[in-house]
C-alpha positions in Angstrom: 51.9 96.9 124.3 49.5 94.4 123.1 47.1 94.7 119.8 44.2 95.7 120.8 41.3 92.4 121.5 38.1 93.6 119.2 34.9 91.6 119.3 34.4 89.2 116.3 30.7 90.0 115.8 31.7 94.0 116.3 30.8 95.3 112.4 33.6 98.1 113.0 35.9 95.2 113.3 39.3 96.3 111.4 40.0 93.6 108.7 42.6 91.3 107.7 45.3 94.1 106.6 43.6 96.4 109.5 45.1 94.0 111.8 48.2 93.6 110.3 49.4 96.9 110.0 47.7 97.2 113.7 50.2 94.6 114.8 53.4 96.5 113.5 52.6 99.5 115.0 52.5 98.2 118.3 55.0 95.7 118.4 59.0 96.3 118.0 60.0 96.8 114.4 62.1 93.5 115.2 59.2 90.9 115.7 58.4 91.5 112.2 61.4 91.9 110.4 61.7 88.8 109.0 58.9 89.3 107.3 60.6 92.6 106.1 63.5 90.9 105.1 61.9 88.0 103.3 60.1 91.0 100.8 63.0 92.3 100.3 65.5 89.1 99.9 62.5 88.2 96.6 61.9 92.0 95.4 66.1 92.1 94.9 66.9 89.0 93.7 64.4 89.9 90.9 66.6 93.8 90.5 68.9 95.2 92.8 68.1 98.5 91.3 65.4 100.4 94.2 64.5 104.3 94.5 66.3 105.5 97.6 65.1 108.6 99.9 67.6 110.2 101.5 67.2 113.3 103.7 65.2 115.3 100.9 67.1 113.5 98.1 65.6 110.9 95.9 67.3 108.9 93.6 67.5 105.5 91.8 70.3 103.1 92.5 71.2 99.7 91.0 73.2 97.7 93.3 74.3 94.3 92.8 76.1 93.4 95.8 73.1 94.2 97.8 75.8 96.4 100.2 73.2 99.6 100.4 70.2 98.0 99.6 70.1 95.8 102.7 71.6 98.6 104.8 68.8 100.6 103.9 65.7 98.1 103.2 66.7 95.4 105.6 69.2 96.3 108.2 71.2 93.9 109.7 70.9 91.9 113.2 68.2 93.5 115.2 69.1 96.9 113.9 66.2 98.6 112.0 67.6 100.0 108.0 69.4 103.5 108.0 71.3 104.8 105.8 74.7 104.2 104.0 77.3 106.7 106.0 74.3 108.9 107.9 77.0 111.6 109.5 78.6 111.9 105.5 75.1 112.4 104.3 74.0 114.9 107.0 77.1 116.9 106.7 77.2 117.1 102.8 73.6 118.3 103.1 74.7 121.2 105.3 77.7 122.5 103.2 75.7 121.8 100.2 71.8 124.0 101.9 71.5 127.7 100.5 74.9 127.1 97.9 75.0 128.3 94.9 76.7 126.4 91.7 79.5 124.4 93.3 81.1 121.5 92.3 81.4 118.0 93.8 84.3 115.5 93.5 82.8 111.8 94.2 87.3 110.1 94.3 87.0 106.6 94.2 83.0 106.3 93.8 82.5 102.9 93.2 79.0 102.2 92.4 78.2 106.0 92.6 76.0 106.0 95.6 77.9 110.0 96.6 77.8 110.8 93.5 74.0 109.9 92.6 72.9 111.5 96.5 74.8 114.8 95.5 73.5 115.1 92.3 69.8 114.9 93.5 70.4 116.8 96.6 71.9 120.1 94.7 70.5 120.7 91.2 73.2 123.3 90.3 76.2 121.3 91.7 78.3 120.2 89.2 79.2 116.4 89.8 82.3 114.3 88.8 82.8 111.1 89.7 86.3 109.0 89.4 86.4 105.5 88.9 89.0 103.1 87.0 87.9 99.9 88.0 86.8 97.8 85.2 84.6 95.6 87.6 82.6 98.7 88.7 82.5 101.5 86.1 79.3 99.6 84.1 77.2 100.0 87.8 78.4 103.2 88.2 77.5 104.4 84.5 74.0 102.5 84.8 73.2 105.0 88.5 74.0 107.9 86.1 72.0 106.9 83.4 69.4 105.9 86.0 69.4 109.7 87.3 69.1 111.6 84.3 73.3 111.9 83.2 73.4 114.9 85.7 77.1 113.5 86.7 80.5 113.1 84.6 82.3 109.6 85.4 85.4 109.9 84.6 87.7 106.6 83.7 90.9 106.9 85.4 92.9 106.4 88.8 93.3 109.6 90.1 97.5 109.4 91.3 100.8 111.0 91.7 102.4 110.3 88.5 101.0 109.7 84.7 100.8 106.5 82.8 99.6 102.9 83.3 99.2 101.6 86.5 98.1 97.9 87.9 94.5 98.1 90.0 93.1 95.6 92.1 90.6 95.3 94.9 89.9 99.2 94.5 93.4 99.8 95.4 96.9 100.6 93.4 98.2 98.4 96.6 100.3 95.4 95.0 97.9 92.8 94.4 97.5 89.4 96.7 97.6 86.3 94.3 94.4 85.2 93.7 93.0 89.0 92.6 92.2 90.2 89.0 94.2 92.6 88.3 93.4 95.5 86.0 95.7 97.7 83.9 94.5 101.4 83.9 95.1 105.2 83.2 96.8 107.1 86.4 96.7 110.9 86.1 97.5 113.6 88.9 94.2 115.6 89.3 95.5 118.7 88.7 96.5 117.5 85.5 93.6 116.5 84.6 91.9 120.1 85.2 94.1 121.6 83.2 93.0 119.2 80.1 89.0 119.4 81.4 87.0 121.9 83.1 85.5 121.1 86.3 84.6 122.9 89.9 86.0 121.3 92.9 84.4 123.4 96.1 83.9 119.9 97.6 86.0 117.1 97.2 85.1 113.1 98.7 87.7 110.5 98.7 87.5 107.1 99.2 90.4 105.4 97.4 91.5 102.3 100.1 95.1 102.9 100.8 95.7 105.2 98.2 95.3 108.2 100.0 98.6 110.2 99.9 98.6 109.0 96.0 95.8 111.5 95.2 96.6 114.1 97.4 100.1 114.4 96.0 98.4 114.7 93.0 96.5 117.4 93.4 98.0 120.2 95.8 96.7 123.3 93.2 93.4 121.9 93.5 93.8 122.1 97.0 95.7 125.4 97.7 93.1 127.3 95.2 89.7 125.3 94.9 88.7 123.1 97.8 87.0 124.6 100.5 85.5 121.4 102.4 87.4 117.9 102.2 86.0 114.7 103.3 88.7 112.0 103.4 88.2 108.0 104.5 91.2 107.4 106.1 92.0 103.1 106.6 94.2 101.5 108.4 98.1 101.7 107.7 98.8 98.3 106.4 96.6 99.4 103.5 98.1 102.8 102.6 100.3 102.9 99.6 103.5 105.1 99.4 102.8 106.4 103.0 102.0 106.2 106.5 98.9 107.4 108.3 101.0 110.6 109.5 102.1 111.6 105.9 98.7 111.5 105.0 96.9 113.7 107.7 99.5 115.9 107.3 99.5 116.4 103.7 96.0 117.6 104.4 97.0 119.8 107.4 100.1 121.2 105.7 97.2 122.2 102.4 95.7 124.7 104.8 92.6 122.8 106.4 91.4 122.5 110.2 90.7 119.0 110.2 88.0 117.4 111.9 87.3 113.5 112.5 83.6 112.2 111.9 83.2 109.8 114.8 81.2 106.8 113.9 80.2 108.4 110.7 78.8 105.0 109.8 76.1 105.1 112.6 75.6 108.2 114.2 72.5 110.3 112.4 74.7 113.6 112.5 78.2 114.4 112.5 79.8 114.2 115.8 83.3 116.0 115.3 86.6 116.0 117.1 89.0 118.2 116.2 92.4 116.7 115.1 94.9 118.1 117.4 97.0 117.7 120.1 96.3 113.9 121.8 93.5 112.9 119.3 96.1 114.0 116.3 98.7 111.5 118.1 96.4 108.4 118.6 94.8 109.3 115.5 98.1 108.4 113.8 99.4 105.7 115.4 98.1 102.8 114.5 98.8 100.4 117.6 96.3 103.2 119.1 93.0 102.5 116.5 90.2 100.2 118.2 89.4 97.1 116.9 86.4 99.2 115.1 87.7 101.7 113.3 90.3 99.6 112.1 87.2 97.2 110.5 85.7 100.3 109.4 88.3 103.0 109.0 88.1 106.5 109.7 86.8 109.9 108.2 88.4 113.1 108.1 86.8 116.3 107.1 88.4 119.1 106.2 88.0 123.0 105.9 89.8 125.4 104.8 90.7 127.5 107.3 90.3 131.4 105.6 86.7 129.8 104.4 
């Protein structure tokens, strides 16, 4: 559709801005996006820190890397902005609508972008967020501090054993030369919640090949506590210490029906396959994964099944 032709000597004429914001309604959001992106590309180079609204949540978030600020302020190719993980989002809305106080475990949180949604989507949900990476623990502490301290970050590598371990490229994974490589605190996470108290009804883990590490640490916390798991699954020659069955059925054998979220990093709401029978075989066998998920792995949920 085209603008609308007004006569210049017309004194209801709409005026410069009028026009403009006449134009973008009625053309495609991508004629103009370059103009979108431009604002942006200046605003963020000034701050990477922006106030993000995300399905009833509002939050700030500092972000350096620009990874969720362009995803949702600029979008990418002709693809308008969305969200971070929409179907993640959606879903931990839905378990987290009508709850009471509950507690959320944010594994492997990086900058904190879980654990700052969570916190502003549930005012009584108790939020802990695990990160040992020296690179990204000040970001993460500044999105806390940014939101009011409502979450707990918690400096260590959630594992299967206790003592110090070598971390690089968010993984325990032996590190490629050329990486910086960090020395930090490993601790199973049910040892941890004997030392500190803290509610785990939902658990999110994101931990790049290191997977069955924190699983195998914390089967109490699974048997007795967790009621709804999400789990980013990647592809095999990232896992540490196991191989992509081990790991699904470590969750399995914990008592969960286990769901996948199929393009959880696109679709607006979660589109779920159950794990079992053929999907449970080409879900575990890597020659089987798409050239797709194996760029952008794979997540599980979990439930527990007498929940």
């Amino acid at each position: 559709m085209s603008p609308q032709a007004y006569d210049a000597d017309s004194p209801n004429r709409p005026g410069v801005i009028g026009r403009f914001v006449r134009s973008i309604r009625d053309y495609p959001y991508k004629k103009y996006r370059h103009l979108n992106r431009k604002y942006y590309r200046r605003r963020f180079r000034r701050d990477p820190t922006a106030t993000f609204k995300v399905r009833g949540a509002r939050f700030r978030f500092h972000d350096p890397q620009w990874e969720y600020l362009w995803r949702h302020f600029i979008g990418s190719g002709d693809e308008k902005p969305c969200t971070y993980e929409p179907s993640v989002e959606s879903l931990l809305k839905t378990l987290l609508t009508g709850r009471g106080p509950c507690g959320f475990l944010d594994i492997g949180a990086y900058y904190g972008y879980f654990t700052a949604y969570v916190a502003a989507l549930h005012g009584a949900c108790e939020v802990h967020a695990f990160e040992p990476s020296p690179e990204f623990l000040p970001v993460l502490r500044r999105n806390v501090e940014l939101n009011g301290n409502r979450a707990r970050v918690h400096e260590v590598a959630l594992s299967d054993e206790v003592g110090q371990i070598e971390f690089a490229d968010r993984s325990m994974k032996k590190a490629e030369p050329g990486m910086t490589v960090h020395t930090v605190e490993a601790i199973p996470l049910d040892d941890l919640r004997q030392r500190e108290s803290m509610r785990a009804d939902i658990v999110k883990i994101d931990v790049h090949g290191c997977e069955a590490k924190v699983l195998r640490g914390m089967p109490r916390t699974l048997a007795e506590d967790v009621q709804h798991l999400l789990l980013e699954i990647h592809p095999e020659p990232w896992l540490v210490d196991a191989t992509l069955k081990q790991v699904v059925d470590l969750v399995l054998d914990a008592g969960f029906e286990l769901l996948e979220l199929v393009d959880f990093r696109t679709a607006p709401q979660p589109i779920m396959v159950p794990v079992e029978g053929e999907h449970y075989a080409a879900l575990v066998d890597m020659s089987r994964w798409t050239k797709e998920q194996e760029r952008d792995s794979r997540m599980l949920y979990g439930r527990k099944r007498n929940s």
